[in-house]
C-alpha positions as CSV (number, residue, x, y, z in Angstrom):
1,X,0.0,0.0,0.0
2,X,2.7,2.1,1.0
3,X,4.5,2.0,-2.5
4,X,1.1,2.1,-4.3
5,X,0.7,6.0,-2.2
6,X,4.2,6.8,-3.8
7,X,3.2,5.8,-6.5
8,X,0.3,8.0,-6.9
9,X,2.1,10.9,-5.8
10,X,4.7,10.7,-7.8
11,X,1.7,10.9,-10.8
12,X,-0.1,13.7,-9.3
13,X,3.4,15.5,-9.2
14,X,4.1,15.0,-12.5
15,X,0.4,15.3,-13.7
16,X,0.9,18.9,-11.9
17,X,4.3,19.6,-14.0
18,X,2.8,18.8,-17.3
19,X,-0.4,20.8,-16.7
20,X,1.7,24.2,-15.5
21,X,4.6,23.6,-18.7
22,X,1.3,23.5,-20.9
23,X,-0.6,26.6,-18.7
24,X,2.7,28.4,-19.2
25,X,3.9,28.1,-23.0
26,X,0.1,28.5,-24.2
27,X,0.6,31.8,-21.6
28,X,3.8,32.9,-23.4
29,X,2.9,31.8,-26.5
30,X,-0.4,34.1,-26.4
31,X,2.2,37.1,-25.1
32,X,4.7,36.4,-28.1
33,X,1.6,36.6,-30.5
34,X,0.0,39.6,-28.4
35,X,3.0,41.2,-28.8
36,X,3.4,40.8,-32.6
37,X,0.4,42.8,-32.8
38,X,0.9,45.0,-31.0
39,X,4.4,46.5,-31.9
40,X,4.1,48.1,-35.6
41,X,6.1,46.5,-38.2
42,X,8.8,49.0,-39.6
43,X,8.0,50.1,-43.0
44,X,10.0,49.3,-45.7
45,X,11.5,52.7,-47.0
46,X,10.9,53.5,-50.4
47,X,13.4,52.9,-52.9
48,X,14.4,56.8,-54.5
49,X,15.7,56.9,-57.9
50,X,17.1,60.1,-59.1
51,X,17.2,61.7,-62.9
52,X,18.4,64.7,-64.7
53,X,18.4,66.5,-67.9
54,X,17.9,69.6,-69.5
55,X,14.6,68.4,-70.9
56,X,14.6,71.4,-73.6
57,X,12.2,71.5,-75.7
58,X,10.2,68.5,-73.7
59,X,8.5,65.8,-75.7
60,X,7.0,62.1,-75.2
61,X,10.6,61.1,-75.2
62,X,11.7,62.7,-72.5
63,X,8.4,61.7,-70.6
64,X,8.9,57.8,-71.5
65,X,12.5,58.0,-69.9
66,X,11.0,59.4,-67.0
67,X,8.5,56.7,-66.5
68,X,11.1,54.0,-67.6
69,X,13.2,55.6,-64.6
70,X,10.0,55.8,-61.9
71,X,9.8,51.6,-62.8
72,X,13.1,51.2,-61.2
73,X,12.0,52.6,-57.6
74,X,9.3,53.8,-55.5
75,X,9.6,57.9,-55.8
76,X,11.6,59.8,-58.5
77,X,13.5,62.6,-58.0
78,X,14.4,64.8,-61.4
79,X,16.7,67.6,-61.5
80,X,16.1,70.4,-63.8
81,X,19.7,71.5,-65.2
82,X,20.1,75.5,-65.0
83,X,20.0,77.6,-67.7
84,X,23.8,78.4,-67.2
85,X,24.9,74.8,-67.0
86,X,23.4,74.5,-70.3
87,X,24.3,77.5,-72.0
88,X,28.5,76.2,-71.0
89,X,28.2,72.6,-71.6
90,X,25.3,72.9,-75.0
91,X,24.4,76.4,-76.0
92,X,21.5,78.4,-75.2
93,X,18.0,76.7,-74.4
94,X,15.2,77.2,-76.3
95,X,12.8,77.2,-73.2
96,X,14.2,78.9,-69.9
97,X,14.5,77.6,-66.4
98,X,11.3,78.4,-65.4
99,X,9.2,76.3,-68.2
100,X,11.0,73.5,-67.6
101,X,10.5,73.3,-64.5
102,X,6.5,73.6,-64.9
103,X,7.1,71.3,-68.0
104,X,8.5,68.2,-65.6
105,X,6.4,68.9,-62.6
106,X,3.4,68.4,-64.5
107,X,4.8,65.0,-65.6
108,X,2.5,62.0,-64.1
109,X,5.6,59.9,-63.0
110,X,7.4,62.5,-61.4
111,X,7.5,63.0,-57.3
112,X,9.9,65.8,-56.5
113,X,12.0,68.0,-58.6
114,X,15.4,69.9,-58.1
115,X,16.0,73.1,-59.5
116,X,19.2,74.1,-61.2
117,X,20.7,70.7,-60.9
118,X,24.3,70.3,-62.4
119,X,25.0,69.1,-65.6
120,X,27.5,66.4,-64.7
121,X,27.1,64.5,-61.3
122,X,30.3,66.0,-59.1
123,X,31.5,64.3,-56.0
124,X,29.6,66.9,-54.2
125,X,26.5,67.1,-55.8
126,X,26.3,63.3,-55.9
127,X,27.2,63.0,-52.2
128,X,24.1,65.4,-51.4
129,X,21.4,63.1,-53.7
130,X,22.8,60.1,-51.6
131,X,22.6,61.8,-48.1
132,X,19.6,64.6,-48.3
133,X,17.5,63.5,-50.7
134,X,18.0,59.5,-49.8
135,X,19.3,59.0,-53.4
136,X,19.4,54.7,-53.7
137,X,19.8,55.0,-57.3
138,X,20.9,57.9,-60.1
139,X,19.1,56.6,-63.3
140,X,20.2,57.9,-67.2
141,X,19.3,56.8,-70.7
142,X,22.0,54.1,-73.2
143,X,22.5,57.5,-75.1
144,X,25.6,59.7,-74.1
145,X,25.8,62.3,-71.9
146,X,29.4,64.0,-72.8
147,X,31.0,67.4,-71.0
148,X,32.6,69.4,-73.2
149,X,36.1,67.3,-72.9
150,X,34.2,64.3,-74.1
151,X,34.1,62.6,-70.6
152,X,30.8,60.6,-69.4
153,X,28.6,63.0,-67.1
154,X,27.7,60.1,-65.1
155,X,31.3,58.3,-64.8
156,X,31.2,59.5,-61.0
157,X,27.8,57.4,-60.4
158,X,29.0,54.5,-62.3
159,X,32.3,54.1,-60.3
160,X,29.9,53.8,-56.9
161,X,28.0,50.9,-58.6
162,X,24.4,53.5,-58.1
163,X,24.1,53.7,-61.6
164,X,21.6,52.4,-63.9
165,X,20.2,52.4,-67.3
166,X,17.3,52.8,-69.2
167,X,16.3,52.7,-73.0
168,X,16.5,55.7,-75.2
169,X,13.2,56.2,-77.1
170,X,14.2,56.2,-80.4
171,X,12.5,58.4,-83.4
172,X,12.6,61.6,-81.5
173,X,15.1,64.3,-79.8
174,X,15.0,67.9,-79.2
175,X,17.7,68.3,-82.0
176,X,15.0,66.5,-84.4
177,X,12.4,68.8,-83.2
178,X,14.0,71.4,-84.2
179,X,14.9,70.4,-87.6
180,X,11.4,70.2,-88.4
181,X,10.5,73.6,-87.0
182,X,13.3,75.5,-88.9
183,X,11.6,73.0,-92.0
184,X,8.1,74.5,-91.6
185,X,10.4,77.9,-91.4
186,X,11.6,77.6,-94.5
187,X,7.9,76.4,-96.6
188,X,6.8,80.3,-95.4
189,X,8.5,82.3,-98.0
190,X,8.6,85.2,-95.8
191,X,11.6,84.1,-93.6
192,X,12.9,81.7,-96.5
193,X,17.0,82.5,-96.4
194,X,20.1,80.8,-97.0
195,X,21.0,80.6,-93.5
196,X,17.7,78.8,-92.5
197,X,18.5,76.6,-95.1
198,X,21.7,75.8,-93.5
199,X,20.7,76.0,-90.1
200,X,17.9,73.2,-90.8
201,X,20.2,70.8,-92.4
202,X,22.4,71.1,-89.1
203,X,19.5,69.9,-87.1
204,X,17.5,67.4,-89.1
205,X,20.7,65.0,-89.6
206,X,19.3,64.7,-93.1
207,X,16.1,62.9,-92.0
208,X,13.6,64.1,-94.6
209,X,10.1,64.5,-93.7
210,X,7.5,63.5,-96.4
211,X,4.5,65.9,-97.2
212,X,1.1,64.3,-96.2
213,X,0.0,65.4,-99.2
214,X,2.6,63.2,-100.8
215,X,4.3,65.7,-102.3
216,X,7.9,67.4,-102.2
217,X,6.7,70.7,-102.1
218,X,3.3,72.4,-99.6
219,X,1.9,70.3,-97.9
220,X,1.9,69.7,-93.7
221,X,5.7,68.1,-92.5
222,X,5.3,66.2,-89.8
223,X,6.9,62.8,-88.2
224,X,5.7,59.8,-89.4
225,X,6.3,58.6,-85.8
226,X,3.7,55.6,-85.1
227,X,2.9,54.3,-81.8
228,X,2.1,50.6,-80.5
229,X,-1.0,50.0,-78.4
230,X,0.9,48.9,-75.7
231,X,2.8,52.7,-75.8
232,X,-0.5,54.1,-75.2
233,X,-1.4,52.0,-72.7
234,X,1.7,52.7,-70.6
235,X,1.0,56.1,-71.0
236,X,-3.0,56.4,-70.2
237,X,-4.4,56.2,-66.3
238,X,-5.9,53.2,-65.6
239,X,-9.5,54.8,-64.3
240,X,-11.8,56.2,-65.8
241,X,-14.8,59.1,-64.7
242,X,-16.3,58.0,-61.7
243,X,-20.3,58.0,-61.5
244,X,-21.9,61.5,-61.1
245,X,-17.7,62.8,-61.9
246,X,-18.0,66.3,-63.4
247,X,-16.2,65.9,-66.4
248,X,-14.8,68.7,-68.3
249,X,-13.5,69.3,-71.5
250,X,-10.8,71.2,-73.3
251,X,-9.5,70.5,-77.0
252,X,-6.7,71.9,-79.3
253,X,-3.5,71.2,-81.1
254,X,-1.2,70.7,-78.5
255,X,1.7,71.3,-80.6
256,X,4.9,71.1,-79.8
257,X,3.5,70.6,-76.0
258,X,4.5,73.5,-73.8
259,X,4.2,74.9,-70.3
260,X,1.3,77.1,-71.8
261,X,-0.4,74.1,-72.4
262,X,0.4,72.4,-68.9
263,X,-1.1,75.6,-66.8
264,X,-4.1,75.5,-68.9
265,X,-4.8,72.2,-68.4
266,X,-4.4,72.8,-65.0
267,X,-7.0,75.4,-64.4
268,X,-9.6,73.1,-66.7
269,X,-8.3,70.4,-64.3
270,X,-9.5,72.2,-61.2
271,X,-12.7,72.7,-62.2
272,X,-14.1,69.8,-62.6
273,X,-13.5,66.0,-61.2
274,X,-11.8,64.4,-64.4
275,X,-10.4,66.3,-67.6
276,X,-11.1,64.8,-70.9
277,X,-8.6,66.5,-73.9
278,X,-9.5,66.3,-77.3
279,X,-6.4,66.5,-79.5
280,X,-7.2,67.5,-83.5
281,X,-6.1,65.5,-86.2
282,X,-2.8,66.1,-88.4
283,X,-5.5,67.4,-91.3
284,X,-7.3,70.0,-89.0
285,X,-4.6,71.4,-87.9
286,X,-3.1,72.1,-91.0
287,X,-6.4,73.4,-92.2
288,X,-6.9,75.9,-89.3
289,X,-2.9,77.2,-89.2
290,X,-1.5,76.1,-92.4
291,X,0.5,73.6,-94.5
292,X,3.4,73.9,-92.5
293,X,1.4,72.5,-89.2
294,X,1.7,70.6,-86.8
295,X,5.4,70.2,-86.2
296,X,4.7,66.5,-84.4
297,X,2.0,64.2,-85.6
298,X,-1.2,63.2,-83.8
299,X,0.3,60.3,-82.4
300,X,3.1,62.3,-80.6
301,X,1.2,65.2,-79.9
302,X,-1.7,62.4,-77.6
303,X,1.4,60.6,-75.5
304,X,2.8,64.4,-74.7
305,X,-0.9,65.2,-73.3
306,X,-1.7,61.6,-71.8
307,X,1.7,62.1,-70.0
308,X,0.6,65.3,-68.2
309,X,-0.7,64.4,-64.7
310,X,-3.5,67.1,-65.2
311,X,-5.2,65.3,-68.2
312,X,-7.1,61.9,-67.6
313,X,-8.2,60.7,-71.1
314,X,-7.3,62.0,-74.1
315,X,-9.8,61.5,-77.1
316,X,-7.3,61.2,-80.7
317,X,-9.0,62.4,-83.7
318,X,-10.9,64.7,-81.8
319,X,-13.2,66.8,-83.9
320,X,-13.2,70.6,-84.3
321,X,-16.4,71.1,-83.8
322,X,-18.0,70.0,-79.9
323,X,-21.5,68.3,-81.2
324,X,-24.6,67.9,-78.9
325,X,-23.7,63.8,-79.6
326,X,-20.1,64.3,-78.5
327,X,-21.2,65.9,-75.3
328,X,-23.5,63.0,-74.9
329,X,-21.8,60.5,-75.2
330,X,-18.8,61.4,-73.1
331,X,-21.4,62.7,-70.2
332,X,-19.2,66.3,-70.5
333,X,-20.5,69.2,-67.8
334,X,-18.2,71.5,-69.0
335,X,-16.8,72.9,-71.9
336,X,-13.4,75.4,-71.8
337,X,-11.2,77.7,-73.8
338,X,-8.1,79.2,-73.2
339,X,-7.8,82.9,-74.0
340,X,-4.4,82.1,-75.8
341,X,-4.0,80.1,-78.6
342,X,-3.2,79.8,-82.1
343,X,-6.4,80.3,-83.5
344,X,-8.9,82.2,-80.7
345,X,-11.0,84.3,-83.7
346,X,-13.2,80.9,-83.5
347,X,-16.0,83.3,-82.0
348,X,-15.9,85.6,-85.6
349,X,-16.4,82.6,-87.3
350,X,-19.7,81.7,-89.1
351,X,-19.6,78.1,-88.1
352,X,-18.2,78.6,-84.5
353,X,-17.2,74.9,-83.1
354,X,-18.7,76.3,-79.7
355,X,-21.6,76.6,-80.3
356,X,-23.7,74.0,-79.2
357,X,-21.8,73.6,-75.5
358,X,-22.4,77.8,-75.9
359,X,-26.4,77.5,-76.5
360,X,-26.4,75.1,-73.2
361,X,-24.9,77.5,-71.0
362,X,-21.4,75.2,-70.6
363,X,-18.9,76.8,-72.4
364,X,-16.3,78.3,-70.5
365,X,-13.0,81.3,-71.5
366,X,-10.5,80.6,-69.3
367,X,-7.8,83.4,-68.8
368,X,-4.6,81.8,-70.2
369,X,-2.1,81.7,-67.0
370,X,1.2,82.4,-69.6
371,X,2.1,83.7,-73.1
372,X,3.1,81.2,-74.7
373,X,2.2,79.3,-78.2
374,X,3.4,77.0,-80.7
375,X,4.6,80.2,-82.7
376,X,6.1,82.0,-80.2
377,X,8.4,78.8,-79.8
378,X,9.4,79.1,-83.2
379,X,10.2,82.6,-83.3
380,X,12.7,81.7,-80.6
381,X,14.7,79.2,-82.7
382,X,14.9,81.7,-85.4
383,X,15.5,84.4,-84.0
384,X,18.5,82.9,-82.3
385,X,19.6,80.3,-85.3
386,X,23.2,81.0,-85.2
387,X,23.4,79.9,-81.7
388,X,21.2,77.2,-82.5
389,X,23.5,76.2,-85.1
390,X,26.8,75.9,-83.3
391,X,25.2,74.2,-79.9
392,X,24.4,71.4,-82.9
393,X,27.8,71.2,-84.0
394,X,29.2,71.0,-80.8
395,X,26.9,67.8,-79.4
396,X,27.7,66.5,-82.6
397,X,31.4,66.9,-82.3
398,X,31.5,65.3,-78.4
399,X,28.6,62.4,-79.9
400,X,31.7,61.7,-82.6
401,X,34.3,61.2,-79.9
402,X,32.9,59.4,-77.4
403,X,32.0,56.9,-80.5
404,X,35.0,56.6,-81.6
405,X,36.2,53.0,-81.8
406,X,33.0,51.6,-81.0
407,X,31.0,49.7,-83.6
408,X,27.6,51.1,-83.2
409,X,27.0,54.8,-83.9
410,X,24.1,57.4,-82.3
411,X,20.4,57.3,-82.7
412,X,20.1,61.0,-81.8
C-alpha cells in the first residue's frame, strides 16, 4: 500500500508539472503573438531613384525615360539643369529655367524635382542626392551624356555601382524637333533665307520628312512617328470618370507641348473631377494654321498630353467642332477655352465649333495663365539660329568622340 501511495504521488506530481509547462507556454505563446500585434512593423522605405536633364524642348521622349526611370523605384527625384549649366556645356535653351521646371512637374511619373541641378554629377552634388534626398539609385538613358572634354557625365555614379540604365526612345530628340521647325520655317517664303536653309540641315541629320499630301513641295511636314498600343497603354491612367464625376472638356493642337499648355490644363483640371482633352487631327490642324502645321504628328502630340498628370483621357482624332452627340456620349458638364492660342478668332467665325456647348450654357473662356504658343516657340529658334547652329555642332562633335572605336553609332 505504502509503495502504491508513492506511487500516486509521484503521478499527481508530474500530472501537476505537465499541466503548468502546458498553462505556461500557451501563456507565453499568447504574449509572443500579443505582442506581434501589437508593436508596428517598420516600414520598408521607399526605394528613391534620381534623374536629370535639360529636358529642352520637352516631348514624349523625354516623358517615356522618365516613366522607364520611376519603374526602377518607389519615388523619383528629377533635376532640372540650370540655364547656365546648359548654355557652358550645349548652347542656349530654347525654353528657360522656369518652363521647364512647370514642363517636368506636370509629368505624371514624377514625385519631386530639383532646381538648377548640375549638368554632370560631381562628388559633391552626388554626395548630397545620396545623403539629403536618400538617393538609392541615379538613373540615365544608353545614349551619351558627354561634358565638353568628351568625358561621361555620369562616370562618378557609375564608379559607386548607383548607376543604372534605361532605353532611349528612339524616333525623337530635341535636335529632331528642331529640324522640323526650322523645315516649316523655310515652306513660309517670308523668312525663307540661306542661313535657315543651312541651319535646318544642321538639325535634321538629313532625315527628310514626307508631305502628307505626298508631295515634295506644300503640304503639312510632320513625323511619321507611329505608336504601339501597348505605348499608349503605358501612357494612359488606368481609371476612368467615376459615376456623377464632373467631367470637363478642353481641346486643341497641342503642338509642340509647352508649359502654356500644362497651366491651362491645370485650371480646366481644377474645375471639374476628371479632364477629358481632345487632340485634332494632323488634317485639322493644318487646315486651321497652315500647310506647314503641326510640327509633331497626332500620335506624338496624344502621349505628350496623356503624360501630363492634369489630363485623364485624351480622345485622338478629336473633332473641331463640340456636337450635342459628343457631349453625350462622353457625359461632358463643361466645356473650356483658353484665352491664348493659335487660332482664338473661333468666335468671328460663321460656323463657331462652340456653339452648341455655348447655346447650353457650358462653355467656358479661361484666362490663359502664360504667353506662350506654338509660334512663339518658333520665333525663338529663329531668331536665335546662329546659336542654335553651333550648340548642334558641338553635341555633334563630343557624340563623334565618345563613338570613336565603338562599332555602333548614335540614334540621336
Amino acid at each position: 500500500m505504502g509503495s502504491d501511495g508513492g506511487h500516486s504521488e509521484n503521478m499527481q506530481q508530474s500530472s501537476r508539472f505537465v499541466a503548468t509547462w502546458l498553462v505556461g507556454g500557451v501563456v507565453l505563446g499568447l504574449s509572443v503573438l500579443g505582442l506581434k500585434f501589437a508593436l508596428p512593423k517598420k516600414k520598408k522605405r521607399p526605394i528613391r531613384v534620381y534623374m536629370d536633364g535639360c529636358f529642352d524642348m520637352m516631348h514624349y521622349g523625354h516623358c517615356n525615360a522618365l516613366r522607364q526611370a520611376r519603374a526602377l523605384g518607389d519615388q523619383l527625384v528629377v533635376g532640372v539643369v540650370s540655364d547656365a549649366e546648359i548654355i557652358a556645356n550645349k548652347g542656349p535653351p530654347v525654353t528657360p529655367l522656369h518652363e521647364r521646371m512647370i514642363m517636368v512637374g506636370a509629368v505624371k511619373w514624377v514625385d519631386e524635382v530639383i532646381s538648377d541641378a548640375p549638368y554632370a554629377i560631381t562628388e559633391d552634388f552626388m554626395r548630397k542626392l545620396f545623403d539629403e534626398y536618400n538617393i538609392d539609385y541615379i538613373i540615365h538613358g544608353d545614349d551619351p551624356c558627354l561634358l565638353p572634354d568628351g568625358t561621361d557625365a555620369y562616370a562618378l555614379a557609375k564608379k559607386v555601382g548607383r548607376y543604372k540604365q534605361i532605353k532611349r526612345t528612339e524616333g525623337v530628340s530635341s535636335t529632331d524637333i528642331v529640324g522640323r521647325m526650322l523645315l516649316c520655317v523655310r515652306e513660309r517664303s517670308s523668312v525663307d533665307s540661306p542661313s535657315h536653309a543651312s541651319l535646318q540641315r544642321q538639325f535634321s541629320h538629313g532625315h527628310s520628312q514626307k508631305s502628307e499630301d505626298g508631295g515634295a513641295g506644300s503640304g503639312t511636314r510632320v513625323s511619321h512617328f507611329l505608336p504601339t498600343s501597348r505605348r499608349i497603354v503605358q501612357f494612359s491612367n488606368s481609371k476612368g470618370a467615376g459615376p456623377g464625376a464632373r467631367i470637363v472638356y478642353i481641346d486643341g493642337a497641342f503642338d509642340l507641348f509647352h508649359a502654356g499648355h500644362v497651366e491651362i490644363l491645370r485650371l480646366a483640371r481644377g474645375l471639374g473631377d476628371f479632364l477629358l482633352v481632345g487632340i485634332h487631327t494632323d488634317q485639322t490642324v493644318s487646315a486651321n494654321r497652315g500647310g506647314h502645321r503641326p510640327i509633331m504628328n497626332l500620335h506624338e502630340r496624344s502621349l505628350s498630353v496623356l503624360a501630363c498628370r492634369y489630363a485623364d483621357e485624351v480622345i485622338i482624332g478629336a473633332p473641331r467642332e463640340v456636337s450635342k452627340d459628343m457631349i453625350t456620349t462622353f457625359n461632358i458638364s463643361l466645356v473650356v477655352h483658353g484665352t491664348v492660342a493659335e487660332d482664338n478668332d473661333f468666335q468671328k467665325e460663321k460656323g463657331n465649333p462652340y456653339d452648341v456647348p455655348i447655346s447650353m450654357g457650358i462653355f467656358k473662356i479661361l484666362d490663359s495663365p502664360l504667353d506662350i504658343t506654338t509660334s512663339s516657340i518658333i520665333r525663338r529658334i529663329v531668331s536665335n539660329h546662329e546659336a542654335y547652329q553651333k550648340r548642334n555642332e558641338k553635341k555633334a562633335a563630343s557624340e563623334r568622340r565618345y563613338y570613336e572605336g565603338k562599332s555602333y553609332v548614335s540614334a540621336d
